[in-house]
N, C-alpha and C positions, 0 to 999 in steps of 0.2 A: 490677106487684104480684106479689109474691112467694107461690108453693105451698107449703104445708108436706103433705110426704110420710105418708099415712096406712098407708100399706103397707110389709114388710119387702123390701127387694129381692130381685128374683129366687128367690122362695118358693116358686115353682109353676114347671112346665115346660110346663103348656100354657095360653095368655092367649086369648080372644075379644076382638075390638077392632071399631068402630064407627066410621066413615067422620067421622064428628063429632069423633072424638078422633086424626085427623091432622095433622100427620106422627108416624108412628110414632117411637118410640125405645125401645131398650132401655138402661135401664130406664125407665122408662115416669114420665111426669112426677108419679104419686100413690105413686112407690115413692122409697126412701131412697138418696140417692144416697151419701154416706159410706161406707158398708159395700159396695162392689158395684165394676164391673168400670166402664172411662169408656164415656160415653151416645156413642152408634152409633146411628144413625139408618138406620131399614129400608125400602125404598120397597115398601111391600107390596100399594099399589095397582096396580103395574107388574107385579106377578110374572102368569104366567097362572092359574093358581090359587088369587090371593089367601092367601097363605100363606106365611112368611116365618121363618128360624130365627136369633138373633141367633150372631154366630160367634165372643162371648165366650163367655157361659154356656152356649147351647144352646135358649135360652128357645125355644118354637114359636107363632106370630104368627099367627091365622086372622083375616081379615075376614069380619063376619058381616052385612054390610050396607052 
């Protein structure tokens, strides 16, 4: 089943992201992938700080749980 993207891509520079909503990607599967840079995939459970900056746009990635 297919997502239809509620959000403009890459609109903000800083995202909160929730363990539930893993694997990460930039852009993030509620944003529009048309308009935007190709989906990169950030393993931000692995970083030691949980936090992760995608190295198209710049997006910054924190796990908040």
């Amino acid at each position: 089943m297919s997502q239809t993207a509620t959000a403009p891509a890459n609109a903000q520079k800083q995202y909160t992201v929730k363990r539930s909503e893993l694997p990460l990607s930039c852009p993030t599967a509620e944003m529009a992938l048309w308009n935007s840079h190709p989906r990169v995939y950030l393993p931000i459970e692995k970083e030691a700080n949980h936090e992760a900056d995608c190295p198209y746009c710049g997006a910054h990635f924190v796990l908040v749980d």
